[in-house]
BALOBA-1460 file (C-alpha; in Angstrom, 3 decimals):
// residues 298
<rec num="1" residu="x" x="-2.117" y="178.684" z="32.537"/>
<rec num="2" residu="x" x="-4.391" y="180.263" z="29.724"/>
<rec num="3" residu="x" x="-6.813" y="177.533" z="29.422"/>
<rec num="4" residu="x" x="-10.577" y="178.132" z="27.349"/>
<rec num="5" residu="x" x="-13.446" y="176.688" z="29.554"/>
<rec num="6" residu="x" x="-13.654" y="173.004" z="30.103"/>
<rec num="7" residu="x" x="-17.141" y="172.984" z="28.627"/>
<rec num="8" residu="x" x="-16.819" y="174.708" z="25.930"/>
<rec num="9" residu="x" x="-13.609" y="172.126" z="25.034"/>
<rec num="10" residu="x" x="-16.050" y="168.977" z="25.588"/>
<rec num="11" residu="x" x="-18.572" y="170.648" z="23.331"/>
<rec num="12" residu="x" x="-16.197" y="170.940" z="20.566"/>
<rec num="13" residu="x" x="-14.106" y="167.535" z="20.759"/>
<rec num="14" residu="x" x="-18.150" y="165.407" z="20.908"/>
<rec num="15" residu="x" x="-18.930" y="167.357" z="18.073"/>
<rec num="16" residu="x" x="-15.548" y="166.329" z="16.106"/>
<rec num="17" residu="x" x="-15.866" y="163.113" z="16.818"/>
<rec num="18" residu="x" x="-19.219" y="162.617" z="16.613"/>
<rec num="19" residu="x" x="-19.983" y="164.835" z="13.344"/>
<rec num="20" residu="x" x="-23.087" y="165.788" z="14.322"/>
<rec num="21" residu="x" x="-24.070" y="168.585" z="16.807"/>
<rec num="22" residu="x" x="-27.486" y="167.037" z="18.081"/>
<rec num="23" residu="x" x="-25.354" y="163.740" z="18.654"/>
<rec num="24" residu="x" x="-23.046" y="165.573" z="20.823"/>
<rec num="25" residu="x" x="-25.805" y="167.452" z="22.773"/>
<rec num="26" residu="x" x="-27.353" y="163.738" z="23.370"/>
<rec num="27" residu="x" x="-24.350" y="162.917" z="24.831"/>
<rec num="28" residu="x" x="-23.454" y="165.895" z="26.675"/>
<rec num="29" residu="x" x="-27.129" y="165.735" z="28.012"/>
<rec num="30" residu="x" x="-27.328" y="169.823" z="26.709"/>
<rec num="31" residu="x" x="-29.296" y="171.161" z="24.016"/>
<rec num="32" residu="x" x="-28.425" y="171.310" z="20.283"/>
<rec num="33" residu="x" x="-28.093" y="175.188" z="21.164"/>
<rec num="34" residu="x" x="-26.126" y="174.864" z="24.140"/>
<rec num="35" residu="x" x="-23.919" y="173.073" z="22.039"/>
<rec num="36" residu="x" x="-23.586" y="175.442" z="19.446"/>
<rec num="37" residu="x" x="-23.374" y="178.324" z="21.521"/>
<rec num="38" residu="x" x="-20.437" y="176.547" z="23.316"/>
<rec num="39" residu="x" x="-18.590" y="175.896" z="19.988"/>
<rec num="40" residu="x" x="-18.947" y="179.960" z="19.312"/>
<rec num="41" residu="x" x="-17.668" y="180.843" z="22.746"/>
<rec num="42" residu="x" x="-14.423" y="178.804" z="21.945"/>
<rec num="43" residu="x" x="-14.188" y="180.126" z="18.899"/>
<rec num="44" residu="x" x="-14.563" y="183.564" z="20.031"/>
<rec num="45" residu="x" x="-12.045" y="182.554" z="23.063"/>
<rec num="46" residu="x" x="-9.424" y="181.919" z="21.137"/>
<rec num="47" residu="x" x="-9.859" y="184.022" z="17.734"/>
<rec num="48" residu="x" x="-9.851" y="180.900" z="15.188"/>
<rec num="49" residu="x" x="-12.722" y="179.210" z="12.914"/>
<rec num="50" residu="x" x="-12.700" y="176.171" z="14.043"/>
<rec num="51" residu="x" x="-15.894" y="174.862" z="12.308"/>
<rec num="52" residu="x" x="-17.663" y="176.186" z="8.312"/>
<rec num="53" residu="x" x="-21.381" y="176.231" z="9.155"/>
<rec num="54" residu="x" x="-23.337" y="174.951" z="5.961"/>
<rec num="55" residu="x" x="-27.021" y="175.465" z="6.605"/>
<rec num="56" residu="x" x="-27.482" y="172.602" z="9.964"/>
<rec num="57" residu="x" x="-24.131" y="171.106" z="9.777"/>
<rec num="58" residu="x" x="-20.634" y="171.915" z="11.087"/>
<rec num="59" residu="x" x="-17.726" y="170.868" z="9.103"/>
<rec num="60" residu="x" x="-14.003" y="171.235" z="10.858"/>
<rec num="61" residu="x" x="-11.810" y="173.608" z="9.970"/>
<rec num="62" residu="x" x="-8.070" y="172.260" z="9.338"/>
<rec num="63" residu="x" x="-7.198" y="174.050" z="12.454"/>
<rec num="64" residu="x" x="-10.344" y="172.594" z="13.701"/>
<rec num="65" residu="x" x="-9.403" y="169.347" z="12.837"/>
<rec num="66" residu="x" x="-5.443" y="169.577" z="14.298"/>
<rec num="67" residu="x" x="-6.868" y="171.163" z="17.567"/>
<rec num="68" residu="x" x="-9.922" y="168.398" z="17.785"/>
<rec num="69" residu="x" x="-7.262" y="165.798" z="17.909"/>
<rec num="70" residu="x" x="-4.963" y="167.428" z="20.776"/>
<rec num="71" residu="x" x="-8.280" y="167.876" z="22.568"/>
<rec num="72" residu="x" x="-9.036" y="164.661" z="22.463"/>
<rec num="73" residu="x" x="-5.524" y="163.344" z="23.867"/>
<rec num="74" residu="x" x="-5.955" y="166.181" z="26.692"/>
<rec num="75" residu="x" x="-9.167" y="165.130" z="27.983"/>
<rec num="76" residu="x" x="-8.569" y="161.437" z="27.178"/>
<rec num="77" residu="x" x="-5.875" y="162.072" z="29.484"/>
<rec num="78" residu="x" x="-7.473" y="163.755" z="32.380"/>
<rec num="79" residu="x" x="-10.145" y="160.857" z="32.488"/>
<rec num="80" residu="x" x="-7.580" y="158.404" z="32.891"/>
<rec num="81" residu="x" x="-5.801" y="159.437" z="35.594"/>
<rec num="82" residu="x" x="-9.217" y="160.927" z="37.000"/>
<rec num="83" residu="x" x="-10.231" y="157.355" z="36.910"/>
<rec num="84" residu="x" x="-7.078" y="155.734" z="38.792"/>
<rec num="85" residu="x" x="-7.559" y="157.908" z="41.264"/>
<rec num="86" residu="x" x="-11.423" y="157.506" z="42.109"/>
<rec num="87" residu="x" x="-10.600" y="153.480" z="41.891"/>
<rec num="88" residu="x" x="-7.917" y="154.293" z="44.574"/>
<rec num="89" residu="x" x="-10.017" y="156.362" z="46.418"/>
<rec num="90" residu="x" x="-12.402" y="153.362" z="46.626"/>
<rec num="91" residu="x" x="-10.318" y="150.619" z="46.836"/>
<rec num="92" residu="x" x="-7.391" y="151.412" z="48.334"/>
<rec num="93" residu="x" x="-3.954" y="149.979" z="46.858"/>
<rec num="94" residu="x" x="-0.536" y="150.247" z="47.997"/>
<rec num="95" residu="x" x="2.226" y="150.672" z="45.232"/>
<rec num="96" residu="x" x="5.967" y="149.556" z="46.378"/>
<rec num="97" residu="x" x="8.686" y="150.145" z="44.367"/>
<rec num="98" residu="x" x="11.370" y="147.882" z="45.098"/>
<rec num="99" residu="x" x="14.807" y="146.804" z="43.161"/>
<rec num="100" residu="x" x="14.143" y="144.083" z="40.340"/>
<rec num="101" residu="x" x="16.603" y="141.749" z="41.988"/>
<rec num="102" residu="x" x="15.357" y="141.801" z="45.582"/>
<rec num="103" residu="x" x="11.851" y="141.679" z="44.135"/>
<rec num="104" residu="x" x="12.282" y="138.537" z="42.218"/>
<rec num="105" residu="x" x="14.947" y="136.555" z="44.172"/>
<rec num="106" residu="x" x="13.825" y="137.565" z="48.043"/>
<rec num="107" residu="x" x="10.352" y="139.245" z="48.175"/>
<rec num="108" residu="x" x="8.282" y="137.308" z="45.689"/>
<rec num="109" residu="x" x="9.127" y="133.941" z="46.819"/>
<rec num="110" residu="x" x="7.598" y="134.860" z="49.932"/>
<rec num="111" residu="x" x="4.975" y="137.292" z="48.935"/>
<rec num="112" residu="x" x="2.280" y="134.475" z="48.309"/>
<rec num="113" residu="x" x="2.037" y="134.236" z="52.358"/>
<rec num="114" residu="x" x="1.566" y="138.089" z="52.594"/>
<rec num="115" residu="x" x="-1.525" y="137.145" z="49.966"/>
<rec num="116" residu="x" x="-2.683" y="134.423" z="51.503"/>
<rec num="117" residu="x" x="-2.621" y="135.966" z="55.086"/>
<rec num="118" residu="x" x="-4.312" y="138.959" z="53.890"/>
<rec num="119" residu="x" x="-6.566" y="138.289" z="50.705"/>
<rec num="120" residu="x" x="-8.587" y="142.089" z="50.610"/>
<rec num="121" residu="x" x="-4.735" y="144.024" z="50.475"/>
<rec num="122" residu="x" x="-4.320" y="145.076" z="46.818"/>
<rec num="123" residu="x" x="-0.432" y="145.795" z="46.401"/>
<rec num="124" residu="x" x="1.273" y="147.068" z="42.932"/>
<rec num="125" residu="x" x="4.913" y="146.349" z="42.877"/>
<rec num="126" residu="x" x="6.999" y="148.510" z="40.457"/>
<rec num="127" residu="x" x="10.167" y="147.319" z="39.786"/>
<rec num="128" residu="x" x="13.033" y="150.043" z="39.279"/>
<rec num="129" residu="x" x="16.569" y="150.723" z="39.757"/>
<rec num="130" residu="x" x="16.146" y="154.193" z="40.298"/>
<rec num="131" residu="x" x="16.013" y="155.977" z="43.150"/>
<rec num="132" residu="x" x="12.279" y="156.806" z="43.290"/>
<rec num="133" residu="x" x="10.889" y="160.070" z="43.282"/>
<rec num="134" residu="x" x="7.024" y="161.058" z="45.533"/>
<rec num="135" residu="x" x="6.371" y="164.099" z="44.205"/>
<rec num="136" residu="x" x="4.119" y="162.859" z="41.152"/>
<rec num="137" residu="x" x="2.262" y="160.796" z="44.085"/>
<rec num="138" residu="x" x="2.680" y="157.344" z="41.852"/>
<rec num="139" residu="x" x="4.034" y="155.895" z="44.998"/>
<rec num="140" residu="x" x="3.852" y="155.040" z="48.296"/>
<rec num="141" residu="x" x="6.495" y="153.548" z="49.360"/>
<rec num="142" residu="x" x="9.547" y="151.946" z="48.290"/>
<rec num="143" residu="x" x="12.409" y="149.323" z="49.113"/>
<rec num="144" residu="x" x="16.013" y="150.800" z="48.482"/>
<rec num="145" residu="x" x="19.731" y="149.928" z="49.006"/>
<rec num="146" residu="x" x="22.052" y="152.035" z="50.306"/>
<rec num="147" residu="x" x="22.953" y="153.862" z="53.549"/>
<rec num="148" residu="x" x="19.815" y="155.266" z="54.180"/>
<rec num="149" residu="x" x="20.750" y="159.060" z="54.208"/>
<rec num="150" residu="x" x="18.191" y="160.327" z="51.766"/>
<rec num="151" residu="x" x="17.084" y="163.830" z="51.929"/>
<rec num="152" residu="x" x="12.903" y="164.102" z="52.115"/>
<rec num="153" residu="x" x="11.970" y="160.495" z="52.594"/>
<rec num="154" residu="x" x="11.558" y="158.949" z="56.030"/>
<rec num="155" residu="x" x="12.962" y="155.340" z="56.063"/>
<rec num="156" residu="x" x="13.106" y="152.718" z="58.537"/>
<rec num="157" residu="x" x="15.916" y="149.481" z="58.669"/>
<rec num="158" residu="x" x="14.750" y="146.445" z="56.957"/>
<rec num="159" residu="x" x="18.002" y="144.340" z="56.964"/>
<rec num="160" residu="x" x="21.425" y="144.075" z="56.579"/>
<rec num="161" residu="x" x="23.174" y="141.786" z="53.546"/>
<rec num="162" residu="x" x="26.493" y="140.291" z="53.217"/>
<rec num="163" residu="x" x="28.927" y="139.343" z="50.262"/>
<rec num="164" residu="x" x="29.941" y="136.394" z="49.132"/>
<rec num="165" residu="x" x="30.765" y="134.609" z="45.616"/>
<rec num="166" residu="x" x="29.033" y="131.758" z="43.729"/>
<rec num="167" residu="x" x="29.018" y="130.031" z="40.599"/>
<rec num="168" residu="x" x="26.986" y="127.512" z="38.856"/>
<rec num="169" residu="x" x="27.643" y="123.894" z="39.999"/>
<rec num="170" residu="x" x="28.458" y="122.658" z="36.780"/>
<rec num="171" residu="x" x="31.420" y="125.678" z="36.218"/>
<rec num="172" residu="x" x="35.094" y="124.640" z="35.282"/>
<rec num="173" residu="x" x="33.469" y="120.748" z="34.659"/>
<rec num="174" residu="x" x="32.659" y="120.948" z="38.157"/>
<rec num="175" residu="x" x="36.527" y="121.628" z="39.393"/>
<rec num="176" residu="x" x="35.509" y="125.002" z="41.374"/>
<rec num="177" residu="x" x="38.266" y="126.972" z="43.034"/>
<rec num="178" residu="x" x="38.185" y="127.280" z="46.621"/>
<rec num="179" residu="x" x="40.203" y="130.095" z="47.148"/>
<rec num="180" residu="x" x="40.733" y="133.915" z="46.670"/>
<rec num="181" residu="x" x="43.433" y="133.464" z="44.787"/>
<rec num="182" residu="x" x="42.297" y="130.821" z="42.804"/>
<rec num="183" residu="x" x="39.058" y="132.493" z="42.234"/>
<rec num="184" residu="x" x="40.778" y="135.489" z="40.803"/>
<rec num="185" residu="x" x="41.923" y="133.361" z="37.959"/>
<rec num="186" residu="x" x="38.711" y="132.480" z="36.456"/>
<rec num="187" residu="x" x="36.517" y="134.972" z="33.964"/>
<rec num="188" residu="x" x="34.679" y="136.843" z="36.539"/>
<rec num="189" residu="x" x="31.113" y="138.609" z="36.481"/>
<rec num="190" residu="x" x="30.569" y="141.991" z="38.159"/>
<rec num="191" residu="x" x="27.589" y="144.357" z="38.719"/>
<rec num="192" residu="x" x="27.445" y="146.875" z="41.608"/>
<rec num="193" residu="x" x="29.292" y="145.200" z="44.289"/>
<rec num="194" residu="x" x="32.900" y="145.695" z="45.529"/>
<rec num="195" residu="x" x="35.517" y="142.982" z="45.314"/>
<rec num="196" residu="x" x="37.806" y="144.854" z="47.649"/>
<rec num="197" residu="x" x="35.940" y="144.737" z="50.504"/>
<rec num="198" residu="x" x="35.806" y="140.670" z="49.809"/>
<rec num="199" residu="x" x="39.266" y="140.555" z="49.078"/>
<rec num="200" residu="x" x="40.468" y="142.436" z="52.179"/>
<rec num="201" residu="x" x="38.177" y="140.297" z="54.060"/>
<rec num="202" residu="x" x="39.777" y="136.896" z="52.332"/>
<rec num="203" residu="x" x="43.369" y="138.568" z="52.989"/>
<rec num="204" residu="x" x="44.262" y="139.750" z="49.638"/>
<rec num="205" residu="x" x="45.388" y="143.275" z="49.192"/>
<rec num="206" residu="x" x="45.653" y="145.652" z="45.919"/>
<rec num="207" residu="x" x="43.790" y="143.712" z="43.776"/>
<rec num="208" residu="x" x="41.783" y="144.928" z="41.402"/>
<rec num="209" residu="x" x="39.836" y="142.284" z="39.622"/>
<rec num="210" residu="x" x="38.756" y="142.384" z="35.754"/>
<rec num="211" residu="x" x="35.481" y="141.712" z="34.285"/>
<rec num="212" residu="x" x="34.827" y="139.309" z="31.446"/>
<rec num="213" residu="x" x="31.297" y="140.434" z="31.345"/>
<rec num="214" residu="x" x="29.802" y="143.541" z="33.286"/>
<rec num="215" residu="x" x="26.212" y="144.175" z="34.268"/>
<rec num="216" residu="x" x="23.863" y="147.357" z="35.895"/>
<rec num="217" residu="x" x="21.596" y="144.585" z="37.027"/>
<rec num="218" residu="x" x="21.930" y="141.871" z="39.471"/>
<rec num="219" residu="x" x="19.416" y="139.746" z="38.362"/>
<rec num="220" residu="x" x="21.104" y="139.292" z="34.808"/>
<rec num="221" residu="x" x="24.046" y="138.704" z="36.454"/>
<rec num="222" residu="x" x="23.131" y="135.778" z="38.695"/>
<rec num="223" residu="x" x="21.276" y="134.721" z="35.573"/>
<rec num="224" residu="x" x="24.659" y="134.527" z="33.945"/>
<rec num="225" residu="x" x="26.126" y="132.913" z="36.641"/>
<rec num="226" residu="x" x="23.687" y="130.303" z="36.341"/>
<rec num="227" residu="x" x="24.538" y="129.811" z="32.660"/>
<rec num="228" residu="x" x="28.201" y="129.394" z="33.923"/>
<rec num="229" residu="x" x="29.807" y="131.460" z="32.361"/>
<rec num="230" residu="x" x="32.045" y="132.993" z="35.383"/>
<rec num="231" residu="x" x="32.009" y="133.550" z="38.743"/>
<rec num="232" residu="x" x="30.464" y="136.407" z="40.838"/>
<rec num="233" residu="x" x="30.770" y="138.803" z="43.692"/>
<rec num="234" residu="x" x="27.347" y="139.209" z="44.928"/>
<rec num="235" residu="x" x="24.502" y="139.761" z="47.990"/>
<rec num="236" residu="x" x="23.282" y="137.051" z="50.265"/>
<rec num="237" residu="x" x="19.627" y="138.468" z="49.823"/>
<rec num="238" residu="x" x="19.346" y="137.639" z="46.179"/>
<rec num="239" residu="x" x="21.542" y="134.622" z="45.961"/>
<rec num="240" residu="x" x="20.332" y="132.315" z="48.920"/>
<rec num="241" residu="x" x="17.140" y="131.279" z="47.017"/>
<rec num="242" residu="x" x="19.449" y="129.933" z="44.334"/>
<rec num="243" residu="x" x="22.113" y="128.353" z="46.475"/>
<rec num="244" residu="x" x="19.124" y="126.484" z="48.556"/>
<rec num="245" residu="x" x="18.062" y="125.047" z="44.971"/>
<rec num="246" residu="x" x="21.043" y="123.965" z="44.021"/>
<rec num="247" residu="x" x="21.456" y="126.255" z="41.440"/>
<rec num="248" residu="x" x="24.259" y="128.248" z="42.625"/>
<rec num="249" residu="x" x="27.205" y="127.381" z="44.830"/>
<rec num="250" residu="x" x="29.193" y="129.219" z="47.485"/>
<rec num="251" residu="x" x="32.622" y="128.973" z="46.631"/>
<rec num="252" residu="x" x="34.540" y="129.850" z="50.108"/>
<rec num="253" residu="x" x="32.611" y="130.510" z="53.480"/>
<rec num="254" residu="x" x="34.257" y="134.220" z="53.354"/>
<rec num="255" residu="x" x="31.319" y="136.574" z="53.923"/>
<rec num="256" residu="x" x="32.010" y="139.955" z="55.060"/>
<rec num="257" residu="x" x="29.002" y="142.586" z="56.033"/>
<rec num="258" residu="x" x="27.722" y="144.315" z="53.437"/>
<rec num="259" residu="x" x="28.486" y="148.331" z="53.798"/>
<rec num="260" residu="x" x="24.732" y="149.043" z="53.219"/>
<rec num="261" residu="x" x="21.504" y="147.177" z="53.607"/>
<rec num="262" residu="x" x="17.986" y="147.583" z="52.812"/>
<rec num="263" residu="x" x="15.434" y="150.138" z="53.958"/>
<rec num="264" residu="x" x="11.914" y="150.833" z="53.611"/>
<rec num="265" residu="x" x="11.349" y="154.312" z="52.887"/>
<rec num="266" residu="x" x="7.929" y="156.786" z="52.062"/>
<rec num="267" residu="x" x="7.972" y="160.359" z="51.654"/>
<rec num="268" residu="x" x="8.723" y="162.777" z="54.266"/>
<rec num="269" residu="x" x="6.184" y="164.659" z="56.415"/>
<rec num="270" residu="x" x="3.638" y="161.800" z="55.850"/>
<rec num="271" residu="x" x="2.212" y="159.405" z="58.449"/>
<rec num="272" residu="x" x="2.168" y="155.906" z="57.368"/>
<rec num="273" residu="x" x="-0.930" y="154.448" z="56.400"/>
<rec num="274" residu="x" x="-2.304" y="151.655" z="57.884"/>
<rec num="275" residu="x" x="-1.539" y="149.270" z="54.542"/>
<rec num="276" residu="x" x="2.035" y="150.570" z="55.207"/>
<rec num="277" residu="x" x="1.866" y="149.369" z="58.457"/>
<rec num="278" residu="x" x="0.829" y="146.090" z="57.425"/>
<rec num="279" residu="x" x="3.597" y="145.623" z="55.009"/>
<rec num="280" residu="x" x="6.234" y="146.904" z="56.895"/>
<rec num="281" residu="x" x="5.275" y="144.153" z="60.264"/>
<rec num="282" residu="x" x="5.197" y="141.664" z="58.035"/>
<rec num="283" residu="x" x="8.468" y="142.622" z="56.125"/>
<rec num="284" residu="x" x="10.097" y="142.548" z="59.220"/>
<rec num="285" residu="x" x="8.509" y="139.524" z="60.585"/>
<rec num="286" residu="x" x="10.090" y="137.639" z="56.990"/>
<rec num="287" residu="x" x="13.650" y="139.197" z="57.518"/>
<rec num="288" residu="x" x="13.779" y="138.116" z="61.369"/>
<rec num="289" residu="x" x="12.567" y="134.254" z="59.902"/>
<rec num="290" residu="x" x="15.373" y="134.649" z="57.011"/>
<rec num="291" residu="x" x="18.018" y="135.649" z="59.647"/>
<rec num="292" residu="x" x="17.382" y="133.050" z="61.553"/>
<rec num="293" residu="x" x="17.693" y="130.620" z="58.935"/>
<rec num="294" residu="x" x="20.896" y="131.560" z="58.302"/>
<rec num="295" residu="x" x="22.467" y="131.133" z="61.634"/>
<rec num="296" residu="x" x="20.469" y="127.368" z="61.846"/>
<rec num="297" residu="x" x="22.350" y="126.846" z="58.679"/>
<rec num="298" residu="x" x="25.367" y="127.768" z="59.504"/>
C-alpha cells in the first residue's frame, strides 16, 4: 500500500480541523514548525497544494478540504478499533455468536446463572444466522446448527434436538387436532425444518405439506404460532420454554431425532482460552440438566 507518513497525516487533519497551526502543534505536543514542516512534506509526498499560505495562516485548498475529511474518517477509524482492542487486551471479553432463536428461547433464560456464578466474565453475544466467519478476529467462538463438518473451525458436541409440532392453546377455539392427518389440514407455519422426516416418523408417506406463511427465522415463527395463526413443525430446544409456560402446546407425542444438533465451534489451529473453557463446562453442565428434565417429564 502507498501510504504518506502517519505523522505527517495527523499534522494535516489537527490543522483542518482546528484552523490554526499553533493549535494543532499544542495538541500534537510539536512545534508550530514541526507542524508546518509536516504539512510541506505531505504536500511534497503527494504533489498537491493542500493548504494557500497567507502571511501566518493556512487556508485549505478544495482538495485540501475533500482529503481533510477522508483523513479524518481514516484515522477516526484506526482509533476506534485501536481502542476495542487495548480495552480487550485489558479486560478480557468473550464474544459468542449464537443463532437468534437458541439465544433467546434456550440460552438466555439460563444465562443469568452463568452471571451470577461468575460476576468478573464479560461475554458479548452476537446474534446471527450466518455461518460465522474468524478471519476478521470479531469472534471467538460461536454456537451453530448443523452436522458439524465445517472446514477450519474446531467444534465440539453441545446437544442433540428433536422435532415436534405445537400451536397456541387458544388455536381452532381450542379444538386442536391430534393427529398427522388431521394436522395436515390446518394453515401450517414453516421455517427451516423438514416435515418429512415428522411425517415418516408419524406414518405418513409422500406428503408434502404447504405453507400459509413461511419464515427464515424461527423465532418469528414460534412468535406466530403464538399469535395462532397455524401450526408448526419445529425444535424442542426453542419451543420447551414456551410449552412449560403454557404458551404453546404439543399437539401429538411424535418426536423423532433431529438430523443435526448443536455445536460449539472456534477457529481452527487455536487453543481454547480459558473463558472458553468456562463457557463451554458450563454449557454442557445446562444441556445435561435440560436432558434430564426431559426424561423426568416424560
Amino acid at each position: 500500500m502507498k501510504l504518506p507518513p502517519l505523522a505527517a497525516l495527523r499534522a494535516f487533519e489537527a490543522v483542518a480541523r482546528l484552523g490554526k497551526v499553533n493549535l494543532a502543534a499544542l495538541e500534537l505536543h510539536v512545534t508550530h514548525s514541526a507542524v508546518s514542516h509536516q504539512i510541506r512534506s505531505l504536500e511534497e509526498y503527494l504533489d498537491i497544494a493542500l493548504v494557500t499560505r497567507h502571511k501566518r495562516a493556512l487556508v485549505l485548498t478544495d482538495e485540501g478540504r475533500v482529503y481533510a475529511y477522508q483523513i479524518r474518517q481514516a484515522l477516526g477509524e484506526i482509533a476506534g478499533v485501536t481502542e476495542k482492542l487495548l480495552a480487550k487486551a485489558k479486560h478480557p471479553q468473550l464474544t459468542l455468536s449464537v443463532l437468534p432463536s437458541y439465544a433467546m428461547h434456550w440460552l438466555l433464560p439460563r444465562l443469568h446463572g452463568f452471571m451470577n456464578t461468575h460476576p468478573g466474565f464479560r461475554l458479548k453475544l452476537e446474534s446471527n444466522m450466518d455461518f460465522v466467519s474468524f478471519e476478521q478476529g470479531l469472534i471467538d467462538c460461536a454456537i451453530r446448527f448443523g452436522h458439524g463438518q465445517w472446514a477450519d473451525v474446531q467444534c465440539e458436541p453441545l446437544m442433540g434436538d428433536s422435532l415436534l409440532v405445537v400451536a397456541a392453546p387458544h388455536f381452532n377455539a381450542g379444538a386442536l387436532p391430534d393427529t398427522a392427518q388431521a394436522i395436515l389440514e390446518q394453515p401450517l407455519l414453516h421455517a427451516s425444518e423438514s416435515w418429512p422426516v415428522w411425517l415418516s416418523a408419524a406414518g405418513v408417506e409422500g406428503q408434502r405439506p404447504q405453507a400459509s406463511l413461511e419464515f427464515t427465522d424461527s423465532t418469528l415463527l414460534l412468535e406466530a404460532v403464538r399469535l395462532g395463526y397455524g401450526i408448526a413443525l419445529t425444535r424442542r430446544s426453542i419451543a420447551h420454554s414456551l410449552i412449560q409456560r403454557g404458551e404453546l402446546v404439543k399437539l401429538t407425542d411424535i418426536e423423532p431425532l433431529h438430523s443435526s444438533r448443536y455445536y460449539l465451534v472456534w477457529p481452527a489451529g487455536s487453543k481454547r482460552s480459558a473463558q472458553l473453557t468456562v463457557l463451554h463446562d458450563w454449557l454442557k453442565g445446562q444441556v445435561e440438566a435440560f436432558q434430564a428434565s426431559l426424561q423426568i417429564s416424560g
